[in-house]
C-alpha positions in Angstrom: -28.0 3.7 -56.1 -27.9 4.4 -52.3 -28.6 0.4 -51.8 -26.1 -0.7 -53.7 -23.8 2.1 -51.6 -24.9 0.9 -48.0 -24.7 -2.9 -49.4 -21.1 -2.0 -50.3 -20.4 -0.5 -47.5 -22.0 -3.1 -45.1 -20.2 -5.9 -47.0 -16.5 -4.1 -47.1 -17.3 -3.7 -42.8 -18.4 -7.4 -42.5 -15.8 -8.0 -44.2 -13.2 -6.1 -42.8 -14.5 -7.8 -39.0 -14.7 -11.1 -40.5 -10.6 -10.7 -41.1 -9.9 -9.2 -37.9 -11.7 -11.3 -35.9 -13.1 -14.7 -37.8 -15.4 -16.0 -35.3 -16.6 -12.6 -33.8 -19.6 -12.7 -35.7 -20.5 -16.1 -34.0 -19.8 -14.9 -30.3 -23.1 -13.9 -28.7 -22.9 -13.0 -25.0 -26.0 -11.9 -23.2 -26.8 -8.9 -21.2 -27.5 -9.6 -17.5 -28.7 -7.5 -15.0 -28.5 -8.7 -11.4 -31.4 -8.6 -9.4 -30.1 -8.2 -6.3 -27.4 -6.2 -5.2 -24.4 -8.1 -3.2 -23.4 -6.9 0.2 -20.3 -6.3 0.8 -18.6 -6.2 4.6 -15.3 -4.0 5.1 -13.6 -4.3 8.0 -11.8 -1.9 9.3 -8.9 -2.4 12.0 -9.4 1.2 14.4 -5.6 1.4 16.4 -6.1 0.8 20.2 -3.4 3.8 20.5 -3.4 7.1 19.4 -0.8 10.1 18.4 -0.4 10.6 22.4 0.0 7.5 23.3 3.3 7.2 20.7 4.6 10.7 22.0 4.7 9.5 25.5 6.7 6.0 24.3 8.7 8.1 22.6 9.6 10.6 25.5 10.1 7.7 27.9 12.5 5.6 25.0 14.4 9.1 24.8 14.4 9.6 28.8 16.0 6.0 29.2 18.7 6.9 26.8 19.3 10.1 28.3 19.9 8.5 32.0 22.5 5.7 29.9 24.4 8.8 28.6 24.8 10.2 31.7 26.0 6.9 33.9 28.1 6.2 30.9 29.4 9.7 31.1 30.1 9.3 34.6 31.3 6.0 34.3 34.3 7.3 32.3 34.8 10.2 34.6 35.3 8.0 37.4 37.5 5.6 35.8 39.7 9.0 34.5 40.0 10.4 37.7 41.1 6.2 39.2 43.5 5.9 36.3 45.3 9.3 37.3 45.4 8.3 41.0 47.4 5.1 39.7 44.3 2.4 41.7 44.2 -0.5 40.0 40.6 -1.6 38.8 
């Protein structure tokens, strides 16, 4: 009785695999283990420039613009001051 149970059930699997997959049961792949482990080599690119470095770019970028606001400021004030006086530029 219990063999005839685990043949049924066995079969019905088989079965059931060979209609899900037909030619599963004839795939075989092999386990491999390597024998040697592969090295691998990262390379990392370190920045030549730090945090500082940027914030004293930065200050000098903003310093620059600064001085252009303040010619440009100027620049208008003097050419208010010769358009009042009537000189032609």
């Amino acid at each position: 009785m219990f063999a005839s149970f685990i043949f049924l059930v066995s079969s019905l699997l088989f079965g059931l695999s060979c209609a899900l997959e037909p030619l599963a049961m004839l795939a075989i792949q092999p386990v491999w283990q390597a024998a040697k482990p592969i090295p691998v080599n990262i390379d990392y690119d370190v920045p030549a420039f730090g945090t500082l470095d940027e914030l004293a770019d930065l200050r000098k970028a903003s310093l620059v613009e600064y001085k252009v606001a303040q010619r440009r400021q100027r620049l208008t004030q003097v050419a208010g001051t010769m358009l009042k006086k009537n000189v032609p530029v």
